[in-house]
N, CA, C and O atoms as CSV, one atom per row, in Angstrom:
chain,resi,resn,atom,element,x,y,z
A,1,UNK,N,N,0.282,5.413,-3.963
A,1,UNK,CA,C,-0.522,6.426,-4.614
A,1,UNK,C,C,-0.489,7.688,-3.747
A,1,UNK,O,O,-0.494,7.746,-2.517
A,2,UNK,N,N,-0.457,8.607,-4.567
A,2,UNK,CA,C,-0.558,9.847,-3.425
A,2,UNK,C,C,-1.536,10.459,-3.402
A,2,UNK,O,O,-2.305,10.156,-4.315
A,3,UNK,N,N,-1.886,11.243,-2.725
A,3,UNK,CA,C,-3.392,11.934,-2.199
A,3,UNK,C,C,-3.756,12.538,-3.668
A,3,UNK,O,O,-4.805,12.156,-4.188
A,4,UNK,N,N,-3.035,13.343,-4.260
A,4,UNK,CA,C,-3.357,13.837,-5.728
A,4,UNK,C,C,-3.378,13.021,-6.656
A,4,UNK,O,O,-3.835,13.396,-7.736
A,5,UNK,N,N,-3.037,12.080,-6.549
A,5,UNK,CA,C,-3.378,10.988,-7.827
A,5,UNK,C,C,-5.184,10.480,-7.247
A,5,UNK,O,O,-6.170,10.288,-7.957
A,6,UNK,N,N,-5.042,10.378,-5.588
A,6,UNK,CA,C,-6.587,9.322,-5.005
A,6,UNK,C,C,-7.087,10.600,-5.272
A,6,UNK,O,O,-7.629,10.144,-6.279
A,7,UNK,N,N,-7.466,12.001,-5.306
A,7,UNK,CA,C,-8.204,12.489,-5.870
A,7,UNK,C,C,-8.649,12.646,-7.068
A,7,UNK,O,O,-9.798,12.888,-7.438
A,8,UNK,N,N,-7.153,12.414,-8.011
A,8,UNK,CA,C,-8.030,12.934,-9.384
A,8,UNK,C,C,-8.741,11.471,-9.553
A,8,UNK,O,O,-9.949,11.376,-9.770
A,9,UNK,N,N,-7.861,10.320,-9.430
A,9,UNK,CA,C,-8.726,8.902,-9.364
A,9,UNK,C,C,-10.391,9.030,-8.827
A,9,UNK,O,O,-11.349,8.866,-9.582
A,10,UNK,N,N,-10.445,9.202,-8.057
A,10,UNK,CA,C,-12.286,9.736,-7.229
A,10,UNK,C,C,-13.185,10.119,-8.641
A,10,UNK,O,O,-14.033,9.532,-9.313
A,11,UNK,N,N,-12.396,11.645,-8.699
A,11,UNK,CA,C,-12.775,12.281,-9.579
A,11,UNK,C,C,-13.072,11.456,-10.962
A,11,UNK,O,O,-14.279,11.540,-11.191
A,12,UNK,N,N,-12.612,10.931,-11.646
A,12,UNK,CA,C,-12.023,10.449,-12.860
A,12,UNK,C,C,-13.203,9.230,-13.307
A,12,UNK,O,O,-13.759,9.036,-14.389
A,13,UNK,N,N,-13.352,8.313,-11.619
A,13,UNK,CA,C,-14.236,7.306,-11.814
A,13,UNK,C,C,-15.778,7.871,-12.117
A,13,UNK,O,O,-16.395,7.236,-12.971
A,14,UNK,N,N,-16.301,8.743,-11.641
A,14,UNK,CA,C,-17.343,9.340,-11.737
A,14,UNK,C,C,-17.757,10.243,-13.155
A,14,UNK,O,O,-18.850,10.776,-13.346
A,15,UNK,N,N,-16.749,10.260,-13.952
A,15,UNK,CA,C,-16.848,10.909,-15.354
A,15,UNK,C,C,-17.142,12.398,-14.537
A,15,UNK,O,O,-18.192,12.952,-14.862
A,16,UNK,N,N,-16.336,13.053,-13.553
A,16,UNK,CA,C,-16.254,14.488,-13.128
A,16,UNK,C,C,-15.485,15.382,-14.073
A,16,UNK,O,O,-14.436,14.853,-14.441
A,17,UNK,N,N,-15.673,16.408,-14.496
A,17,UNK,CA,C,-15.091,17.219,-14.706
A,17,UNK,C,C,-14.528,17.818,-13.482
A,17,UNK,O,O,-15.116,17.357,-12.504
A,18,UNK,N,N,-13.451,18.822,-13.101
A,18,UNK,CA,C,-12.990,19.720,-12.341
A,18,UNK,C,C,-14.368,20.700,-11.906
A,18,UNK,O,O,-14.744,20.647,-10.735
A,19,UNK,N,N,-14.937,21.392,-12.669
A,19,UNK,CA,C,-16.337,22.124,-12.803
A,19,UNK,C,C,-17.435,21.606,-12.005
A,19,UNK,O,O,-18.093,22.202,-11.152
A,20,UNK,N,N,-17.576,19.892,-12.585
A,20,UNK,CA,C,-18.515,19.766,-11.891
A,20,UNK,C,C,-18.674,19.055,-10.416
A,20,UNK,O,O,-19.745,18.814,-9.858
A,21,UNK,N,N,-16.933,18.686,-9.760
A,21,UNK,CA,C,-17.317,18.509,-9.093
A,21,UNK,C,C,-16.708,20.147,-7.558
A,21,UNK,O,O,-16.599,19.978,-6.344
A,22,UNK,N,N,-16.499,21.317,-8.262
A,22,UNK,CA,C,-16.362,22.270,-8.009
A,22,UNK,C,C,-17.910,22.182,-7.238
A,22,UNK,O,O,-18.082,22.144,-6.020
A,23,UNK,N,N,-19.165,22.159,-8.479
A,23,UNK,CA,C,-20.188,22.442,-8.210
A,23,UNK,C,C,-20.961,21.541,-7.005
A,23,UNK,O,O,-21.825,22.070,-6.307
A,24,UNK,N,N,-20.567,20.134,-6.831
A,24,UNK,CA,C,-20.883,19.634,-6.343
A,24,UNK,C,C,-20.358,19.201,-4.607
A,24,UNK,O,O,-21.051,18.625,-3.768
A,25,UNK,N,N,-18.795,19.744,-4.437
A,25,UNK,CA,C,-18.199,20.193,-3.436
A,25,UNK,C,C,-18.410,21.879,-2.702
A,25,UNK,O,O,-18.452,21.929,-1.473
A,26,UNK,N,N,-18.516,23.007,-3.387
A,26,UNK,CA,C,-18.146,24.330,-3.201
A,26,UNK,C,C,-17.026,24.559,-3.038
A,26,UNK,O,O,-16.665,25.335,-2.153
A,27,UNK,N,N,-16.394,24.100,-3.645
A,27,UNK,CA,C,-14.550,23.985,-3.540
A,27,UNK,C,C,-14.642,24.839,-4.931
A,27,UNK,O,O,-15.566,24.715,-5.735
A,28,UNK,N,N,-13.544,25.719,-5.080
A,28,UNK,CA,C,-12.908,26.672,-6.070
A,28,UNK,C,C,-12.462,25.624,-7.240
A,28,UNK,O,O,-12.182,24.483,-6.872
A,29,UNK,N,N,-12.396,25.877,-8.336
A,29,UNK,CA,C,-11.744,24.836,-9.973
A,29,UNK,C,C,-10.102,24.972,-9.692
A,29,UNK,O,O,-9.353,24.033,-9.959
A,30,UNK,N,N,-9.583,26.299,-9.095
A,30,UNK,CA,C,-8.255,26.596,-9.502
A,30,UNK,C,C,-8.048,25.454,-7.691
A,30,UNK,O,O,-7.225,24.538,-7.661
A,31,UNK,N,N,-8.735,25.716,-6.723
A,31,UNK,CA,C,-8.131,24.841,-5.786
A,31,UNK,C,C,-8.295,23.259,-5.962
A,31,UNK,O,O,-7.488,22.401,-5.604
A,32,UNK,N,N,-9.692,23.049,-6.679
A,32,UNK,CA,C,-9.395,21.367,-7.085
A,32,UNK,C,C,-8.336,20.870,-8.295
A,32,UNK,O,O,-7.849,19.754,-8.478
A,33,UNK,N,N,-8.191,21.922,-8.933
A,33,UNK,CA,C,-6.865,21.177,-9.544
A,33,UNK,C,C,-5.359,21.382,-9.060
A,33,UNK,O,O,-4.397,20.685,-9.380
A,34,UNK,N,N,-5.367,22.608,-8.130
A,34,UNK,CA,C,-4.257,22.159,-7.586
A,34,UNK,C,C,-4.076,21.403,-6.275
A,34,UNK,O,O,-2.982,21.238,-5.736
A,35,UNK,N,N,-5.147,20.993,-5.846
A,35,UNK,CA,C,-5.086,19.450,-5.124
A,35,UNK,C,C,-4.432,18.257,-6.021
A,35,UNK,O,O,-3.512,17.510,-5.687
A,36,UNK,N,N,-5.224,18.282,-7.374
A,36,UNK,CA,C,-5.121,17.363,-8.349
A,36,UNK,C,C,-3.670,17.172,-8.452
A,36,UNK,O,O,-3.209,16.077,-8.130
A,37,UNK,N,N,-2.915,18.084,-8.853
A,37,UNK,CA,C,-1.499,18.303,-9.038
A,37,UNK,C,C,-0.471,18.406,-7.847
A,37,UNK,O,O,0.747,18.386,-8.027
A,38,UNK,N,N,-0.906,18.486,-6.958
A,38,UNK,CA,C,-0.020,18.012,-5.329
A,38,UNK,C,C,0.688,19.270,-5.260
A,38,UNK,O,O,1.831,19.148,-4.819
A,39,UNK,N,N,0.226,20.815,-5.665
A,39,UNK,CA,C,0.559,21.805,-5.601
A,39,UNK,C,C,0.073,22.671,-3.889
A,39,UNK,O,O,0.377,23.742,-3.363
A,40,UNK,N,N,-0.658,21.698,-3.568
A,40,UNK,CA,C,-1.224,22.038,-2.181
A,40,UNK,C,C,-1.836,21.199,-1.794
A,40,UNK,O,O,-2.620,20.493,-2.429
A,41,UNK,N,N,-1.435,21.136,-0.169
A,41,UNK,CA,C,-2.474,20.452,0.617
A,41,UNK,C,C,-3.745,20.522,1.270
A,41,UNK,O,O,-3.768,21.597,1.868
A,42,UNK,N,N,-4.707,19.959,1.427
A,42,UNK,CA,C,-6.276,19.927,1.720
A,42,UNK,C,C,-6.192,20.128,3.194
A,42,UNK,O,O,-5.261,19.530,3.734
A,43,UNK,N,N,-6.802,20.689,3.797
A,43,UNK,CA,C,-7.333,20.714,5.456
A,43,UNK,C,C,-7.783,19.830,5.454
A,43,UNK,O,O,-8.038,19.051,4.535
A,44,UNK,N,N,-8.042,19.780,6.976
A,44,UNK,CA,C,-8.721,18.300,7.022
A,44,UNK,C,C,-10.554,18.778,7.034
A,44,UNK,O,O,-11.430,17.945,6.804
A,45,UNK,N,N,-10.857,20.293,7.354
A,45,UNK,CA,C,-12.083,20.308,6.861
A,45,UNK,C,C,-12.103,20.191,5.374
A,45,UNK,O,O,-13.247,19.845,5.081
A,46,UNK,N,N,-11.417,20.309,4.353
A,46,UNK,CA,C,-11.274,20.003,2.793
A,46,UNK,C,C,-11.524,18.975,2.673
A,46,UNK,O,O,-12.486,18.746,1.940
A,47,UNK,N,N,-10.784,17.755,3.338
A,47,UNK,CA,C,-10.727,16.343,2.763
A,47,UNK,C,C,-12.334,15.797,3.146
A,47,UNK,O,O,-13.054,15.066,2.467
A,48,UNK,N,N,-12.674,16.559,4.760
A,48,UNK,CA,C,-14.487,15.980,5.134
A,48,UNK,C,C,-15.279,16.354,3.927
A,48,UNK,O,O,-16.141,15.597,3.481
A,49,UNK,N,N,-14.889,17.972,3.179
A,49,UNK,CA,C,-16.178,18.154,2.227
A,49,UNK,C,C,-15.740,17.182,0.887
A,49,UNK,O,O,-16.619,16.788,0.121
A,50,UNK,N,N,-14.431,16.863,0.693
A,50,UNK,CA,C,-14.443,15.989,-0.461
A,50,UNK,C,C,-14.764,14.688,0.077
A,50,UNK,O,O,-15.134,13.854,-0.750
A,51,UNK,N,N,-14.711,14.394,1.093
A,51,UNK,CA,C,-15.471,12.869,1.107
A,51,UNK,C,C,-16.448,12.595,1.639
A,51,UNK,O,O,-16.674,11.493,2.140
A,52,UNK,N,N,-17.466,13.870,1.627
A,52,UNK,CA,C,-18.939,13.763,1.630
A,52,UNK,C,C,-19.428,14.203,0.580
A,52,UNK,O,O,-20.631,14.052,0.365
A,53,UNK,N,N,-18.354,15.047,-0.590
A,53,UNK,CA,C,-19.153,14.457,-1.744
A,53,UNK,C,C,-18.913,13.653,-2.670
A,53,UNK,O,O,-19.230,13.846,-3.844
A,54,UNK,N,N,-18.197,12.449,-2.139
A,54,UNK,CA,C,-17.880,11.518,-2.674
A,54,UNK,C,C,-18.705,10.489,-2.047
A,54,UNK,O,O,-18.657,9.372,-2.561
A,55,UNK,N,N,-19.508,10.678,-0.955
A,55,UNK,CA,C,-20.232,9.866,-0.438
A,55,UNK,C,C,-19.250,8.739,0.409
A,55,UNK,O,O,-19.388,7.521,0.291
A,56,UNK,N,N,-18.261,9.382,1.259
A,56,UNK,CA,C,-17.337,8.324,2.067
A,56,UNK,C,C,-17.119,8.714,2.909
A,56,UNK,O,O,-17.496,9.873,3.079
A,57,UNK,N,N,-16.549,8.197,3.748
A,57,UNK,CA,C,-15.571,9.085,5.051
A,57,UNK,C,C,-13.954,8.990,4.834
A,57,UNK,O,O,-13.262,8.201,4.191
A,58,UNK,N,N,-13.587,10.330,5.785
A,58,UNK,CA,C,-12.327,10.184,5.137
A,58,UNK,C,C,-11.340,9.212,5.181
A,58,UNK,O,O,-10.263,9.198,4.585
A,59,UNK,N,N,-11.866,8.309,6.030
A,59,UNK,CA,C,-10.491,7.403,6.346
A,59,UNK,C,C,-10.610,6.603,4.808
A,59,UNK,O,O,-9.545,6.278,4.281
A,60,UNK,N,N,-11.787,6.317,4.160
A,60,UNK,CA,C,-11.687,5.577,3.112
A,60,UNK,C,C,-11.338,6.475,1.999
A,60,UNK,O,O,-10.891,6.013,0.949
A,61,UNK,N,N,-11.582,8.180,2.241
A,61,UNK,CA,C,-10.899,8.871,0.988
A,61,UNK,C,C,-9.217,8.662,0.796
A,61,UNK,O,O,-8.723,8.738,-0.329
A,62,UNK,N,N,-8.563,8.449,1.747
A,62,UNK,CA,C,-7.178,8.601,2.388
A,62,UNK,C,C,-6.428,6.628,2.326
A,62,UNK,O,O,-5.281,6.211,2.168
A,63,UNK,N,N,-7.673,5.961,2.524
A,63,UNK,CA,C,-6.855,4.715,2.876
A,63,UNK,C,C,-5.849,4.473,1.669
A,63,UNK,O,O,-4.736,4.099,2.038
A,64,UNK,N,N,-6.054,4.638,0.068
A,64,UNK,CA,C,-5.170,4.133,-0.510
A,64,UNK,C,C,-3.309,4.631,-0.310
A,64,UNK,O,O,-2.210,4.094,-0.452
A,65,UNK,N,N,-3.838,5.907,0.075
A,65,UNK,CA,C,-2.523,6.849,-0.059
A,65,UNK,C,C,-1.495,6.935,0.739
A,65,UNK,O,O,-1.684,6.389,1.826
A,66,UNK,N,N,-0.545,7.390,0.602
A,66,UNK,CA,C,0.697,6.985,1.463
A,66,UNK,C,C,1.401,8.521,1.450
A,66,UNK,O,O,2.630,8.581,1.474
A,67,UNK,N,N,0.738,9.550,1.417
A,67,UNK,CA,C,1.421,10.757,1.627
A,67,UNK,C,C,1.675,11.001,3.052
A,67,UNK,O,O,2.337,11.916,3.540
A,68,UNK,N,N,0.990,9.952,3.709
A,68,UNK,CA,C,1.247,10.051,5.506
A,68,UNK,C,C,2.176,9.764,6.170
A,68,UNK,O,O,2.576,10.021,7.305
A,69,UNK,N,N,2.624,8.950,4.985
A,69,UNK,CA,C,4.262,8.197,5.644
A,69,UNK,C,C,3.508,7.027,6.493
A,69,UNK,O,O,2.325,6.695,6.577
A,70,UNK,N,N,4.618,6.586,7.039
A,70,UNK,CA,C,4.365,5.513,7.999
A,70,UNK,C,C,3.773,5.822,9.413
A,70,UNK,O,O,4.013,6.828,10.080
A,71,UNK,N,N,2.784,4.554,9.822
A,71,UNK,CA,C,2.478,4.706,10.749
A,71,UNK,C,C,3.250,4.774,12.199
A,71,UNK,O,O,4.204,4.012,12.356
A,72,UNK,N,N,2.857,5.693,13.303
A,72,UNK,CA,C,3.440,5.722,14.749
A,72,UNK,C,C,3.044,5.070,15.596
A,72,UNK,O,O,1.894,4.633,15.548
A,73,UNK,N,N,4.079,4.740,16.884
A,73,UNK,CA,C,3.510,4.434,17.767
A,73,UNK,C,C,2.589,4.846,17.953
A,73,UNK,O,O,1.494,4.287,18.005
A,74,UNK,N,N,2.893,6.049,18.107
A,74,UNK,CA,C,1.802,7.365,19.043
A,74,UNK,C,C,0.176,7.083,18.176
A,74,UNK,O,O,-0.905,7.628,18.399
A,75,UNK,N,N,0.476,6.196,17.312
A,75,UNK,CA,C,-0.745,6.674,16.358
A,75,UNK,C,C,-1.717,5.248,16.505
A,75,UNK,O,O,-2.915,5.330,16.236
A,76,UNK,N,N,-1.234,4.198,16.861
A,76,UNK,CA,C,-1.588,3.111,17.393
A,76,UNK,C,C,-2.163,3.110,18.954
A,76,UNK,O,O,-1.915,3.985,19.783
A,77,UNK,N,N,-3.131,1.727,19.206
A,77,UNK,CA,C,-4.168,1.829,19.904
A,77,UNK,C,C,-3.412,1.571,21.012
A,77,UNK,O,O,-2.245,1.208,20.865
A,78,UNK,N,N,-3.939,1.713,22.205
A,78,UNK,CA,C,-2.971,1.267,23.173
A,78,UNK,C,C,-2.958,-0.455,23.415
A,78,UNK,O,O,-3.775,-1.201,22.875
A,79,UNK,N,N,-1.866,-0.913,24.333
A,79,UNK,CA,C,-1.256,-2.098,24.265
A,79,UNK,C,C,-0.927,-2.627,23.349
A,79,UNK,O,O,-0.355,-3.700,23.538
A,80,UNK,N,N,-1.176,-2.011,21.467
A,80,UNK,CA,C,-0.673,-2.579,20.806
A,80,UNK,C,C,0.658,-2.253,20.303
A,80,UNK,O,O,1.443,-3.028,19.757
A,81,UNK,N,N,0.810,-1.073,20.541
A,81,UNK,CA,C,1.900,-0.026,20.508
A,81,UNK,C,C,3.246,-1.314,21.251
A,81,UNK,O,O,4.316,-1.713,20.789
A,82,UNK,N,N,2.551,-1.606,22.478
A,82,UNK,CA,C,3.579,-2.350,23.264
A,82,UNK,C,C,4.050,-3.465,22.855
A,82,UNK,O,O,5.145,-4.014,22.979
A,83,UNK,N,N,2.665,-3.849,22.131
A,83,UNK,CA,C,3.487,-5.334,21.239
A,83,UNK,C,C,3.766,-5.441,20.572
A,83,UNK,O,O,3.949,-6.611,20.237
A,84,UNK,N,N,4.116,-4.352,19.620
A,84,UNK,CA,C,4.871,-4.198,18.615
A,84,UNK,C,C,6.187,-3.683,18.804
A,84,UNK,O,O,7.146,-3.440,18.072
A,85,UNK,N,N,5.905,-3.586,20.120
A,85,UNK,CA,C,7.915,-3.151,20.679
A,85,UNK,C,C,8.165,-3.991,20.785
A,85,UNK,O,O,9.165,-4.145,20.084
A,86,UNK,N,N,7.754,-5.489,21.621
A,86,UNK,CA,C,8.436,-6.376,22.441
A,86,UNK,C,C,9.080,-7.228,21.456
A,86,UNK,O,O,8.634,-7.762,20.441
A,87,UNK,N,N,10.469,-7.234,22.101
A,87,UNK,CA,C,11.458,-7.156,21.006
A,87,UNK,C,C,10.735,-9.266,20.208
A,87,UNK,O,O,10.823,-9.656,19.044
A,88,UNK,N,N,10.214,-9.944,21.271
A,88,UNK,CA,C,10.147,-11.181,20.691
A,88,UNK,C,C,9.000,-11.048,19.970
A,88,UNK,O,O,9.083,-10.947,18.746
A,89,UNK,N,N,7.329,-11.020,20.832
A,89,UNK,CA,C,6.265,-10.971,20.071
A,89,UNK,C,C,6.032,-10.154,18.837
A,89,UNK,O,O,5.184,-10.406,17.981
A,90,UNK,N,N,6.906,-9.106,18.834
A,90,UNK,CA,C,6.556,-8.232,18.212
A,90,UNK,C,C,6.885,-8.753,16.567
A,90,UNK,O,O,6.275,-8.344,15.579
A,91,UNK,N,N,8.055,-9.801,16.564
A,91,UNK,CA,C,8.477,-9.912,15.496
A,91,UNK,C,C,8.059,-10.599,14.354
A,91,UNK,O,O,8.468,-10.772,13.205
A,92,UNK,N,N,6.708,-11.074,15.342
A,92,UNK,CA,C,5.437,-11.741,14.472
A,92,UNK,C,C,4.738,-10.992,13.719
A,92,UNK,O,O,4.080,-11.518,12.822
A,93,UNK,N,N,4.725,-10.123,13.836
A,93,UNK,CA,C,3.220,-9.221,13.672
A,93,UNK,C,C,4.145,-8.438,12.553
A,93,UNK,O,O,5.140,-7.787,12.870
A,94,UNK,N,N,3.672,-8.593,11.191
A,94,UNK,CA,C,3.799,-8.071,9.780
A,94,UNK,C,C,3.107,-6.649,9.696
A,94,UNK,O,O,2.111,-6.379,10.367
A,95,UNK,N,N,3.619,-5.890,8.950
A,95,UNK,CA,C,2.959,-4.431,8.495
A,95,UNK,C,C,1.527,-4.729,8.139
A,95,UNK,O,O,0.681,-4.023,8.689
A,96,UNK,N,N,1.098,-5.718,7.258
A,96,UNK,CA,C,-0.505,-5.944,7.142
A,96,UNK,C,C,-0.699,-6.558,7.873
A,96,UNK,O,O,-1.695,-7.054,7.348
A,97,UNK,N,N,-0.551,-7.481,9.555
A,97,UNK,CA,C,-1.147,-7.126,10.380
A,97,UNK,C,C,-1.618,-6.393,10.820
A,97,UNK,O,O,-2.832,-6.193,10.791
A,98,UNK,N,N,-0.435,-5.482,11.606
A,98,UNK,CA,C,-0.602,-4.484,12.492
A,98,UNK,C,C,-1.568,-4.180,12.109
A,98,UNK,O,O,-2.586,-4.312,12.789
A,99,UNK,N,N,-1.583,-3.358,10.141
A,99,UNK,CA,C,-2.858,-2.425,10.063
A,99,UNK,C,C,-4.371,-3.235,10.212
A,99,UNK,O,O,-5.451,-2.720,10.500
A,100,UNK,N,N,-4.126,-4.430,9.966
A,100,UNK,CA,C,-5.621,-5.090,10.307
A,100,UNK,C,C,-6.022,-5.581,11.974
A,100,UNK,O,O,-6.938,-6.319,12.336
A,101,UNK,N,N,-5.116,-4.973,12.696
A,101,UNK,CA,C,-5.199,-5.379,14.281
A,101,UNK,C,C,-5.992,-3.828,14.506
A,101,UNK,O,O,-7.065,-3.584,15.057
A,102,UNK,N,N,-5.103,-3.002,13.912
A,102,UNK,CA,C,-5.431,-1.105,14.430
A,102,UNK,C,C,-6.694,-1.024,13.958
A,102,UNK,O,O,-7.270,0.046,14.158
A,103,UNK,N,N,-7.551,-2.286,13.109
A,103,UNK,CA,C,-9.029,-1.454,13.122
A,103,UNK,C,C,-9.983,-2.224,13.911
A,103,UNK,O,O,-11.198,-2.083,13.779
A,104,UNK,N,N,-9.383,-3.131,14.821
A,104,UNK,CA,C,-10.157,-4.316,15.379
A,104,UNK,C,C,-10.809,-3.305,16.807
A,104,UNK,O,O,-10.243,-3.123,17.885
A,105,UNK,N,N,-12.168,-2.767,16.352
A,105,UNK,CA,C,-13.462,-2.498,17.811
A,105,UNK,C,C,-14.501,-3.199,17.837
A,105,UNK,O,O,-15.015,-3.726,16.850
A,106,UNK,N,N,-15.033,-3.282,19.376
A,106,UNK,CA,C,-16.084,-4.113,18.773
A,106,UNK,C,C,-17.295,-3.540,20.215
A,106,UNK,O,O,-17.213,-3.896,21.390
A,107,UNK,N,N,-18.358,-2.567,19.594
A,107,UNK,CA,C,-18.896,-2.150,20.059
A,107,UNK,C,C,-18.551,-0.761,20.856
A,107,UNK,O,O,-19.152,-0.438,21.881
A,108,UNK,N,N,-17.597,-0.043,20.310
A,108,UNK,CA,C,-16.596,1.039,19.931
A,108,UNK,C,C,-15.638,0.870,21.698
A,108,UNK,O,O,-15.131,1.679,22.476
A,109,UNK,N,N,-15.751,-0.159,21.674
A,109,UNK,CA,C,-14.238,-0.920,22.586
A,109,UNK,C,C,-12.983,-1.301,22.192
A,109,UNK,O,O,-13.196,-1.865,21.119
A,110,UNK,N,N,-11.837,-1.337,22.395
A,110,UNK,CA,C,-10.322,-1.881,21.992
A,110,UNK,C,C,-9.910,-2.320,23.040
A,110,UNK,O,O,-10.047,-1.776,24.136
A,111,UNK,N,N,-9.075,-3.885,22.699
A,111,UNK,CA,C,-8.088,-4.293,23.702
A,111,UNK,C,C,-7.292,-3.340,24.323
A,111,UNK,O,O,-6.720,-2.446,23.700
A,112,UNK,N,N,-7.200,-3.572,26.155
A,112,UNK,CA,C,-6.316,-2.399,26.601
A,112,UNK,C,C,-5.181,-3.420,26.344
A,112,UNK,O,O,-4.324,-2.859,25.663
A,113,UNK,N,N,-4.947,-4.295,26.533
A,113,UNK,CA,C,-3.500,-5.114,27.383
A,113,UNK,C,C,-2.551,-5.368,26.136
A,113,UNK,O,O,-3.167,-5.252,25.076
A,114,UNK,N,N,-1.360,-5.648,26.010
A,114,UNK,CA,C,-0.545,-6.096,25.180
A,114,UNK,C,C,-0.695,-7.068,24.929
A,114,UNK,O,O,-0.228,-7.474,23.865
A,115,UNK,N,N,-1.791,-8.377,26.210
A,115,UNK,CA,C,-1.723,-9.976,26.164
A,115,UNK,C,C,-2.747,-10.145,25.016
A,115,UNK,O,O,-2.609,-10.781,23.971
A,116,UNK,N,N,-4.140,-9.201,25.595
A,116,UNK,CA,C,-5.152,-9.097,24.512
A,116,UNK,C,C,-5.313,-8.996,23.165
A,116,UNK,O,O,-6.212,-9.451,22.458
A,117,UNK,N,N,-3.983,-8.108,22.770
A,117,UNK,CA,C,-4.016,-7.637,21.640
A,117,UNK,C,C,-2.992,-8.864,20.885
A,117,UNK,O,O,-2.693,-8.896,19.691
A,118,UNK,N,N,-2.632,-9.685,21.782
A,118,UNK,CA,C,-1.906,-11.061,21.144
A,118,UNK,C,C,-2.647,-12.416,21.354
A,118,UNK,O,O,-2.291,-13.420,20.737
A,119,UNK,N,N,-3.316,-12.422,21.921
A,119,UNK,CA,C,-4.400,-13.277,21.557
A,119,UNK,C,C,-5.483,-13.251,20.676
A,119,UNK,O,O,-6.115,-14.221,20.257
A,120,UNK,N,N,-5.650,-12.049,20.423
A,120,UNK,CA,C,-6.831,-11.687,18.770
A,120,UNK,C,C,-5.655,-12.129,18.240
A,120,UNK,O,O,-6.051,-13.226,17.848
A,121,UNK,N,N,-4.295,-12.082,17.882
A,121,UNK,CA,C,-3.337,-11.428,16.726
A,121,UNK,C,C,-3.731,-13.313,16.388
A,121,UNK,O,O,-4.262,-13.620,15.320
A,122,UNK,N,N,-3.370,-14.428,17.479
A,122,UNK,CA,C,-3.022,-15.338,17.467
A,122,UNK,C,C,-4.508,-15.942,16.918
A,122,UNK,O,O,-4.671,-16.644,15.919
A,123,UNK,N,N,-5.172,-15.635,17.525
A,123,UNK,CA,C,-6.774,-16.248,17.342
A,123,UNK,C,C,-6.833,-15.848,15.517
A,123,UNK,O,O,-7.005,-16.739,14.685
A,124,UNK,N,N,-6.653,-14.334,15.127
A,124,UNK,CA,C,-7.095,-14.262,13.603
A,124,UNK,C,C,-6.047,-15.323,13.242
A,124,UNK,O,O,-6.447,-16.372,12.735
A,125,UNK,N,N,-4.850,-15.151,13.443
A,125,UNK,CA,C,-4.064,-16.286,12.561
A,125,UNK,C,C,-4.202,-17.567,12.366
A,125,UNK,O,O,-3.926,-18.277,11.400
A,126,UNK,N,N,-4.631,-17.774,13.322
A,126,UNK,CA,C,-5.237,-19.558,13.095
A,126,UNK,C,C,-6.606,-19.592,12.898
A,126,UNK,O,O,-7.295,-20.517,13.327
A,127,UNK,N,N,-7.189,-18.361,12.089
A,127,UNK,CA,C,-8.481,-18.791,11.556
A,127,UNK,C,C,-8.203,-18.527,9.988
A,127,UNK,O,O,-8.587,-19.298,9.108
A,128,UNK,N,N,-7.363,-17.132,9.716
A,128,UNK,CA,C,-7.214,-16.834,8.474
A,128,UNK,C,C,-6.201,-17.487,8.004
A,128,UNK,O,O,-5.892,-17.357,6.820
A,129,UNK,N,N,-5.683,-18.096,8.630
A,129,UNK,CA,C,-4.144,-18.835,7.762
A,129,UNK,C,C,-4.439,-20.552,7.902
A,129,UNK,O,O,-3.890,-21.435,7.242
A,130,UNK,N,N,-5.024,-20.643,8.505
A,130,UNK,CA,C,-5.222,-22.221,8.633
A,130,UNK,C,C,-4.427,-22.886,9.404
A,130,UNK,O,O,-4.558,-24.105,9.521
């Protein structure tokens, strides 16, 4: 899905008009529909006021969409970056892993180590897979 489809989708579920949720963002009609239409891209202060008035944050305005391309190293937490290089461990760890490893905090902490981040990987798997 792309960012202009997850917007007009937003939009669409709420029975919005363009108008009203102009009124309810302060965003311009001619700039929410050409968001709508992928005629332009949103700032990222744009995407905060559309997903506070959508009542979300942006990572959940954004999660369906794939206009980001694929994820980076650089964009991953540390040590996991590493275990997703290593040419053996790494070859475990599936695309819907990874992304369900990259949101694992806990008490706004993250594994530093590469070992760490393979022992959650190993621990979820033998709880969620049986």
């Amino acid at each position: 899905m792309t960012l202009a489809e997850r917007l007009r989708e937003l939009r669409s579920e709420r029975g919005w008009r363009l108008k009203d949720l102009s009124e309810q963002s302060g965003l311009s009609v001619p700039y929410l529909s050409d968001l709508e239409r992928g005629r332009t891209n949103p700032s990222l202060e744009t995407l905060n006021t559309l997903a506070r008035t959508y009542a979300m944050s942006v990572q959940d305005l954004l999660e369906p969409t794939d206009f980001a391309g694929e994820r980076t190293p650089a964009a991953l937490p540390k040590g996991l970056a590493e275990l997703l290089a290593d040419p053996i461990l790494g070859k475990e760890i599936t695309p819907d892993w990874q992304k369900t490893l990259s949101r694992i905090e806990l008490r706004g902490k993250r594994p530093q180590s590469k070992r760490d981040w393979y022992e959650i990987f190993l621990h979820l798997r033998r709880v969620l897979e049986g």
